[in-house]
MMTF fields as JSON, N, C-alpha, C and O atoms, coordinates in Angstrom:
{
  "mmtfVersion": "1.0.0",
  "mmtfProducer": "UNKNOWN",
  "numBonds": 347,
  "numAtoms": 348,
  "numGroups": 87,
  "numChains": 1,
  "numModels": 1,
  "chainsPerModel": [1],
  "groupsPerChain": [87],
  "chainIdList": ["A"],
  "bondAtomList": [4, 2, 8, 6, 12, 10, 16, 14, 20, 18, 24, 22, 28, 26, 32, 30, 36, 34, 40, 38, 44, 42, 48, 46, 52, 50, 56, 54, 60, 58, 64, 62, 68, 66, 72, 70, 76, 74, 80, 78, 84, 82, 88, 86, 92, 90, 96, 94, 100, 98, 104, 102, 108, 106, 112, 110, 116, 114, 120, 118, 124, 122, 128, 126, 132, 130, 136, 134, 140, 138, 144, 142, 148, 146, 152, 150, 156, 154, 160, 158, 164, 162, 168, 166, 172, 170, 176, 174, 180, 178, 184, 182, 188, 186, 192, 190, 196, 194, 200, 198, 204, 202, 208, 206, 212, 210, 216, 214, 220, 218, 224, 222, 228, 226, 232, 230, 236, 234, 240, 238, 244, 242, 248, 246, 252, 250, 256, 254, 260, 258, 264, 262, 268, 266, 272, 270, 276, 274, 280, 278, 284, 282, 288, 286, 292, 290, 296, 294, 300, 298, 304, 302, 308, 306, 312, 310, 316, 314, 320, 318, 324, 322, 328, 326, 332, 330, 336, 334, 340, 338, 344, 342],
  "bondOrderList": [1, 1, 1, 1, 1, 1, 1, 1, 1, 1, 1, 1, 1, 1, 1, 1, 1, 1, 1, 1, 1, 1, 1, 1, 1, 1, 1, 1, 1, 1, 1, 1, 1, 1, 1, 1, 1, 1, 1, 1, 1, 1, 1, 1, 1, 1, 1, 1, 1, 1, 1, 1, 1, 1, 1, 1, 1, 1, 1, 1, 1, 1, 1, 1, 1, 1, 1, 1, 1, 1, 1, 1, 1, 1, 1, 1, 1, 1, 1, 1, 1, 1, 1, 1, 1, 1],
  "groupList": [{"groupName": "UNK", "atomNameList": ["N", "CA", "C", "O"], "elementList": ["N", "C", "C", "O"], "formalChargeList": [0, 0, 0, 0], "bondAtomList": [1, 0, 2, 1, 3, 2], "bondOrderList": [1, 1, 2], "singleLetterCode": "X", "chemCompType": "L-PEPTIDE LINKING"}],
  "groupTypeList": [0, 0, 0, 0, 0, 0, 0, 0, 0, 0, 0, 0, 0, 0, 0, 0, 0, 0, 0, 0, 0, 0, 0, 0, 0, 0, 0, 0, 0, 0, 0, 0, 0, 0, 0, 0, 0, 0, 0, 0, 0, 0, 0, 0, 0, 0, 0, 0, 0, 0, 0, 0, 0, 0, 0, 0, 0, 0, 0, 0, 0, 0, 0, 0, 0, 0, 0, 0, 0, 0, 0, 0, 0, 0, 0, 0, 0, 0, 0, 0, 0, 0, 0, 0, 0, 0, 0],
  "groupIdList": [1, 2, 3, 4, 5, 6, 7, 8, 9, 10, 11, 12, 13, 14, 15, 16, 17, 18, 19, 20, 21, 22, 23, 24, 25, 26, 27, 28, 29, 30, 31, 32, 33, 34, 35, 36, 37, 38, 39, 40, 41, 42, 43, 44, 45, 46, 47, 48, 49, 50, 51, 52, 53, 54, 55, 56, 57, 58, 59, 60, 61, 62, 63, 64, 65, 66, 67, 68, 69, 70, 71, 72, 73, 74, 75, 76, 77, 78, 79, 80, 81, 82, 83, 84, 85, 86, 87],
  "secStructList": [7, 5, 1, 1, 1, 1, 5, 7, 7, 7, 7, 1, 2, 2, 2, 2, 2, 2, 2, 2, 2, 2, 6, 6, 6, 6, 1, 3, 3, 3, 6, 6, 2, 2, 0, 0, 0, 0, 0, 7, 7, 7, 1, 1, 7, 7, 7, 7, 2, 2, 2, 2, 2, 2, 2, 2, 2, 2, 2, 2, 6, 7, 1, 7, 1, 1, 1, 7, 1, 1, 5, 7, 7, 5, 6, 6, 6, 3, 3, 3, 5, 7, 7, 7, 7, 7, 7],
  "xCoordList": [0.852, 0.0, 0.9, 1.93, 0.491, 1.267, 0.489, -0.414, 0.627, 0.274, 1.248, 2.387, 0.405, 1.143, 2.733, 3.904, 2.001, 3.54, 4.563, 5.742, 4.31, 5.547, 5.186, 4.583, 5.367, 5.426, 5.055, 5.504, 4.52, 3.842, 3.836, 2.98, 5.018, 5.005, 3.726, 2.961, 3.838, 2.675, 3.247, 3.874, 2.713, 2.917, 2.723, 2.501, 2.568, 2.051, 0.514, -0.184, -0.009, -0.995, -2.05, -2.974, -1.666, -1.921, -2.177, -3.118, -1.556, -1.32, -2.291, -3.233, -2.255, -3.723, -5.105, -6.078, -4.989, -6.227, -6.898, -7.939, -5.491, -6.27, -6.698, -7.853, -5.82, -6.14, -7.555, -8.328, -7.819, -9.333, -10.309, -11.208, -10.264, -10.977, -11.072, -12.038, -9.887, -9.956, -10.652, -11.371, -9.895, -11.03, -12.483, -13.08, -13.103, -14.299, -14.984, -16.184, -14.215, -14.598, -16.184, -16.916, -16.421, -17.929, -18.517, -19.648, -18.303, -19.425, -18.453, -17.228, -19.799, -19.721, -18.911, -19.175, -17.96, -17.107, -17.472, -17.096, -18.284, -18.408, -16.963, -16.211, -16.808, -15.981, -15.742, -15.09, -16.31, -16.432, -16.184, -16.137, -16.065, -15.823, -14.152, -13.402, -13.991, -12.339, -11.801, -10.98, -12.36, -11.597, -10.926, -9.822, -12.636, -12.101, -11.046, -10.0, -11.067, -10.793, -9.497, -8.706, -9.173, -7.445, -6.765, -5.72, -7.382, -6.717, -6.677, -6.021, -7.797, -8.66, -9.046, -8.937, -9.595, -10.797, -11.53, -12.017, -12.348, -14.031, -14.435, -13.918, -16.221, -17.382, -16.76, -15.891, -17.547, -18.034, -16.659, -16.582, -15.816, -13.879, -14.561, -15.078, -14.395, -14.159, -12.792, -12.121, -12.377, -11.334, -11.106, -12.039, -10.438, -10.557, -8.92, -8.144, -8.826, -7.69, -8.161, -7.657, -9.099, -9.667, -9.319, -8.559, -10.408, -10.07, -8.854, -8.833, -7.565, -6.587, -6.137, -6.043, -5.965, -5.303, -5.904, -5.267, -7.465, -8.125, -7.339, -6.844, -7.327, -6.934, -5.367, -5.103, -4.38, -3.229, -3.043, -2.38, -3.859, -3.986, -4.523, -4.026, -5.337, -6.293, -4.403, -3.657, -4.16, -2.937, -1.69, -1.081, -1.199, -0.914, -1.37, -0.565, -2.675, -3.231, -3.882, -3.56, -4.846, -5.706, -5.191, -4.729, -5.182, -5.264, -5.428, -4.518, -6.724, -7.464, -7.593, -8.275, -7.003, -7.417, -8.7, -9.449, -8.911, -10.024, -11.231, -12.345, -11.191, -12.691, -12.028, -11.645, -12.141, -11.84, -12.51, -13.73, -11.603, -12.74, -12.201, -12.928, -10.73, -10.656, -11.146, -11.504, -11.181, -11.617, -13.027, -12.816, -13.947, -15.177, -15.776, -16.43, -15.838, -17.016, -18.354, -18.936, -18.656, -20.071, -20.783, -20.502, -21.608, -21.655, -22.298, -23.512, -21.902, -23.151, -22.367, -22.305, -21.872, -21.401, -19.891, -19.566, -18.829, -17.683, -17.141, -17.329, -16.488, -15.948, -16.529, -17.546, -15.639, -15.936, -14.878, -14.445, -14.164, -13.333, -14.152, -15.168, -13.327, -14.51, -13.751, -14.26, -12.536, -11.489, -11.318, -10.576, -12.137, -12.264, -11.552, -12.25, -10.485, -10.769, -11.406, -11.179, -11.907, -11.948, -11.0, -9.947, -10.833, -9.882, -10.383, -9.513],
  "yCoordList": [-1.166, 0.0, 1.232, 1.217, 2.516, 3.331, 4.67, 4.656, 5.955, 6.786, 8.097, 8.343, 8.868, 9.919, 9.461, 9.83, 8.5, 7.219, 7.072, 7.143, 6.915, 6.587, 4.969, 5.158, 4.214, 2.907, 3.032, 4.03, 2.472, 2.357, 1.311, 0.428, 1.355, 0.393, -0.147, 0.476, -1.875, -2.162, -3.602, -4.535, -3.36, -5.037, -6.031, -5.546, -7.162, -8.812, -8.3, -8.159, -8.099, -7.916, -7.028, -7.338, -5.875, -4.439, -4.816, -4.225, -5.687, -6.18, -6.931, -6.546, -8.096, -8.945, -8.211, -8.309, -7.55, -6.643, -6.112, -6.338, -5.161, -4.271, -5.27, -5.174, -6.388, -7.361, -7.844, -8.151, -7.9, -8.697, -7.744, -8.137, -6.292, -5.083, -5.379, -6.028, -4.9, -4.554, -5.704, -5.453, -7.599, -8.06, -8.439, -9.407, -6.92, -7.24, -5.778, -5.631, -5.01, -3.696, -3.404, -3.964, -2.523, -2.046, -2.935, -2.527, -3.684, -4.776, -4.408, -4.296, -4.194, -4.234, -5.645, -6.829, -5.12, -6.759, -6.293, -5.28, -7.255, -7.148, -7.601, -8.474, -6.928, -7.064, -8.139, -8.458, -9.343, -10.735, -11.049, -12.268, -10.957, -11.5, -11.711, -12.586, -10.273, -9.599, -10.607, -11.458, -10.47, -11.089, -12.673, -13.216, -13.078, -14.439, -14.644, -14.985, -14.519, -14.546, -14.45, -15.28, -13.001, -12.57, -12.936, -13.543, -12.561, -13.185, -14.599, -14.95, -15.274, -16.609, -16.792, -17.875, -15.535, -15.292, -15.826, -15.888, -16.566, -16.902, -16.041, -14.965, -16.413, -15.537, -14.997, -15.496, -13.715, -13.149, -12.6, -12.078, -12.925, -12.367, -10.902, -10.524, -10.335, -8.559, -8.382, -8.577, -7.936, -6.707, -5.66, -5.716, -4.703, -3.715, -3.885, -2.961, -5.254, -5.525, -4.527, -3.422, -5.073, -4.531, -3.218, -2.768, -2.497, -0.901, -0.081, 1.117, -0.862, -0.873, -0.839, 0.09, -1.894, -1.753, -1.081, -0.932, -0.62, -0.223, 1.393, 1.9, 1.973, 3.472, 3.307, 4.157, 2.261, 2.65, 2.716, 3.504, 1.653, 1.79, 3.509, 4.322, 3.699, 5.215, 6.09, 6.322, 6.335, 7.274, 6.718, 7.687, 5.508, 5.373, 5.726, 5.905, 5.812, 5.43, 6.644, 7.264, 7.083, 8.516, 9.547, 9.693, 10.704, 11.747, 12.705, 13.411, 12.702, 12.535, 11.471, 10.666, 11.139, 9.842, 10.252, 9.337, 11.29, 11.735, 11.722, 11.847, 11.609, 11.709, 10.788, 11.138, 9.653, 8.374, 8.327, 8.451, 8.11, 8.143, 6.414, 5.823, 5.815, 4.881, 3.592, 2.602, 3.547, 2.37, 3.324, 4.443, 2.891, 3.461, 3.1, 2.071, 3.546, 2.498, 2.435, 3.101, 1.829, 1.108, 1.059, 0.138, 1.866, 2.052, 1.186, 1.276, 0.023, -0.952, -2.643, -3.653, -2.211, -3.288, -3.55, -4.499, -3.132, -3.085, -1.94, -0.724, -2.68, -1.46, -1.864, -2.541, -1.29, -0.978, -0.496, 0.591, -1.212, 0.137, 0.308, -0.2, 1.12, 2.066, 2.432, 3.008, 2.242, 2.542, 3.506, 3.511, 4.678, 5.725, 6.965, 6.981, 7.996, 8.767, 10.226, 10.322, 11.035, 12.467, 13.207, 12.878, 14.402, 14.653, 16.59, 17.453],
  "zCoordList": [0.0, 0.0, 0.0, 0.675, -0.874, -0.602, -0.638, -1.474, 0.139, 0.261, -0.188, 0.209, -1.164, -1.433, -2.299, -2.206, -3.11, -3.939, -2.966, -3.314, -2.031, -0.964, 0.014, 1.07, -0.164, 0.553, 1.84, 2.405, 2.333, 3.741, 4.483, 4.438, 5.383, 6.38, 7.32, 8.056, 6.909, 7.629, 8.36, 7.86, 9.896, 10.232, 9.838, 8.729, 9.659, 9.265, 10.065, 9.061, 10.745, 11.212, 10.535, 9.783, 10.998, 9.666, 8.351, 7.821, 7.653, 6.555, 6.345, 5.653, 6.875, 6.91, 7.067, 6.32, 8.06, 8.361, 6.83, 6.213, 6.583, 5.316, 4.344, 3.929, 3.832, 2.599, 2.944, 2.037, 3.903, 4.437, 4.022, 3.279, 4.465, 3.976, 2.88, 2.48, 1.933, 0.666, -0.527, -1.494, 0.185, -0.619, -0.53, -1.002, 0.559, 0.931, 0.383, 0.152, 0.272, -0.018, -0.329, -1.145, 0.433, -0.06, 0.931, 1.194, 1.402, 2.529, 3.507, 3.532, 4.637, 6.37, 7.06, 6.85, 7.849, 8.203, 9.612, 10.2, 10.013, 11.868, 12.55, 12.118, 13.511, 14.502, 14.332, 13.338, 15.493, 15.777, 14.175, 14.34, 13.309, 11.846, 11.756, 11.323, 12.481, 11.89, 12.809, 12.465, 14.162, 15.118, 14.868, 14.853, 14.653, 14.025, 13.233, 13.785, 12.087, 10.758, 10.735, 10.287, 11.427, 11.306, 12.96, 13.195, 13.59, 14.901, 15.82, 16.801, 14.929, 15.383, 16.725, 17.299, 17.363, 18.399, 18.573, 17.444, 19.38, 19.58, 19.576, 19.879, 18.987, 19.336, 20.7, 21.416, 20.838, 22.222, 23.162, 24.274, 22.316, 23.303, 22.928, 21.876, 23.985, 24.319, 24.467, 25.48, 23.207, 22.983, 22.214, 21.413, 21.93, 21.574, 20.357, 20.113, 19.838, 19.369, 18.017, 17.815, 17.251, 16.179, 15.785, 14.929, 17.009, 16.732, 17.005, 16.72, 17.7, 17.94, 16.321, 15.519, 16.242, 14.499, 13.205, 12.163, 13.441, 12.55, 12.634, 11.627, 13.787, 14.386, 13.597, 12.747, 13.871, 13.726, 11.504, 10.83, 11.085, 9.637, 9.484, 8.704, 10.178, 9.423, 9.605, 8.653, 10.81, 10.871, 9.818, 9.366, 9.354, 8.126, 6.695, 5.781, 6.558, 5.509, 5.194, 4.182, 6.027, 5.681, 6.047, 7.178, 4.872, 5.104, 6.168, 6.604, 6.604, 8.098, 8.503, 7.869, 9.646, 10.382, 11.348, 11.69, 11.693, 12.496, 11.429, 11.938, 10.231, 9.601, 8.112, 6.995, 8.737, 7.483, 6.518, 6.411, 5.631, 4.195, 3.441, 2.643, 3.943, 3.142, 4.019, 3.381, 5.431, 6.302, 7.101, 7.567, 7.132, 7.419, 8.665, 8.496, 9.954, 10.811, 10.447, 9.591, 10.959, 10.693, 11.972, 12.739, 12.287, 13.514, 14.429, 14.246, 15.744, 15.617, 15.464, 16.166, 14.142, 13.65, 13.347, 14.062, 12.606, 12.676, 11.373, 11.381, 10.387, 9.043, 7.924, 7.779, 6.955, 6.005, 5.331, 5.714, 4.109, 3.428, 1.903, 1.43, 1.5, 0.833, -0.077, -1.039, -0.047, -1.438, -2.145, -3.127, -1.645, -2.45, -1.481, -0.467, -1.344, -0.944, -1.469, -2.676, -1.114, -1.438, -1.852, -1.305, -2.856, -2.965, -2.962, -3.078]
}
């Protein structure tokens, strides 16, 4: 991934995260989805791993990380990327 044509360091984690977004793009990924999926969580684990890594991608990735335009919440439910930013 690169921002502003400049390469963007991402963890093995980070990394997985976004690829999961991106080949979901446009569809809502619940939490408990992400959790599973990329961290292999059970249902019902309370943590805040998710929005932990979702926050540290936006400050890589967006422009504004305070008003995301390429990873989206979903309010309720979990994200969303959206692939598009504003310009």
């Amino acid at each position: 991934m690169t921002k502003n044509d400049e390469p963007v360091p991402l963890s093995a984690k980070e990394f997985h995260l976004l690829r999961y977004l991106i080949e979901r793009a446009g569809s809502s990924i619940p939490r408990e989805e992400l959790l599973s999926s990329i961290w292999g969580y059970d249902a019902g684990t309370l943590t805040r791993t998710v929005d932990v890594h979702v926050a540290s991608l936006r400050k890589k990735l967006e422009n504004n990380p305070s008003q995301p335009e390429l990873i989206v919440t979903v309010p309720g439910l979990g994200y969303k990327f959206t692939g598009s930013r504003r310009t």
